[in-house]
C-alpha positions, -999 to +999 in steps of 0.1 A: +209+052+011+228+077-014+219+053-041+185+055-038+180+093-024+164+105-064+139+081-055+125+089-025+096+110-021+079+133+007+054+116+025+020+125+016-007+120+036-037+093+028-061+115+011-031+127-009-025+088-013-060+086-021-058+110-049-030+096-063-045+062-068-079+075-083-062+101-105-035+070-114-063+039-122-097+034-123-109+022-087-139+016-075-147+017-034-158-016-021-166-024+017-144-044+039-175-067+041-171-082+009-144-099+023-144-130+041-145-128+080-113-150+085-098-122+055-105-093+078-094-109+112-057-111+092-060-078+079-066-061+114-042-082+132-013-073+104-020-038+106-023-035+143+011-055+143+028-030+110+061-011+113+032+017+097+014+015+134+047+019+153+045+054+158+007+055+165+003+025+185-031+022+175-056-008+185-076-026+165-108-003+171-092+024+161-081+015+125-103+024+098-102+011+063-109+024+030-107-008+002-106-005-037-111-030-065-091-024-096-110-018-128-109-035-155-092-005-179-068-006-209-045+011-185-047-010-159-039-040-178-004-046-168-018-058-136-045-084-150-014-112-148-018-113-112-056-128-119-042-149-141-018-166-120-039-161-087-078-168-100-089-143-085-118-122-092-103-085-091-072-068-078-076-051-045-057-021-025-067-017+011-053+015+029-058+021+066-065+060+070-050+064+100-012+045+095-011+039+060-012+008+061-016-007+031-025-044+014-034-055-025-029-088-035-007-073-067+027-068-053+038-046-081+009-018-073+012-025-034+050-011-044+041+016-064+017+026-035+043+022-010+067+044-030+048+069-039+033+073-003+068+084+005+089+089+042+091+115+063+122+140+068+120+124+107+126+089+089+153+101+067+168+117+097+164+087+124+168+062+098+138+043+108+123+009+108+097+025+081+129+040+062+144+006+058+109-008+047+107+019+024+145+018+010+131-022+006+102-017-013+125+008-034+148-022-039+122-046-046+108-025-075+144-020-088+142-060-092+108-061-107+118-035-130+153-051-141 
């Protein structure tokens, strides 16, 4: 973990998460509902099921999310290969307010988000299950950098 101790951050919570990605691209909120129903059932079932929801435990009535589609921007552009290579329409992030949970169907900003949500000094401590996911996302974004 020494290698990668620069990089990790304190955890903010999700309006602080929030914040950060409209202050970092051009977002627009969208509703959950403009996703297909079998697109949703996934969504609930993997977050119910995340090492974000181990702590909380919470059930599927209990999540809420919050869903963004990715402007079209000058600044955003180094994420328009992903609908290039996908055909889809727009790039998505998807945060659940209450774990942090979080989905996009660009793997390079679902990093970025990951990382810059941060751990907790608890998960540092206890070297959690969310550490190691963390320390892998870190890892991950090493590669895509290299």
């Amino acid at each position: 973990m020494m290698e990668f101790e620069q990089a990790v951050f304190p955890q903010k919570d999700i309006a602080e998460l929030l914040e950060w990605l409209q202050e970092k691209y051009v977002v627009s909120e969208i509703k959950l509902a403009d996703f297909s129903k079998s697109f949703g059932k996934h969504l609930v079932y993997n977050a119910v099921h995340a090492v974000t929801n181990q702590k909380l435990m919470l059930e599927e009535r209990e999540l809420q999310f919050i869903c963004y589609r990715v402007e079209k921007a000058a600044h955003n552009s180094e994420y328009d290969y992903i609908l290039e290579s996908t055909y889809g329409e727009y790039i998505y992030v998807i945060i659940e307010k209450n774990t942090g949970y979080i989905l996009s169907n660009c793997n390079k900003l679902y990093l970025e988000l990951v990382i810059a949500r941060g751990v907790t000094k608890e998960d540092i401590d206890n070297n959690t299950m969310y550490m190691q996911y963390y320390l892998d996302c870190l890892r991950l974004r090493q590669e895509e950098m290299d």
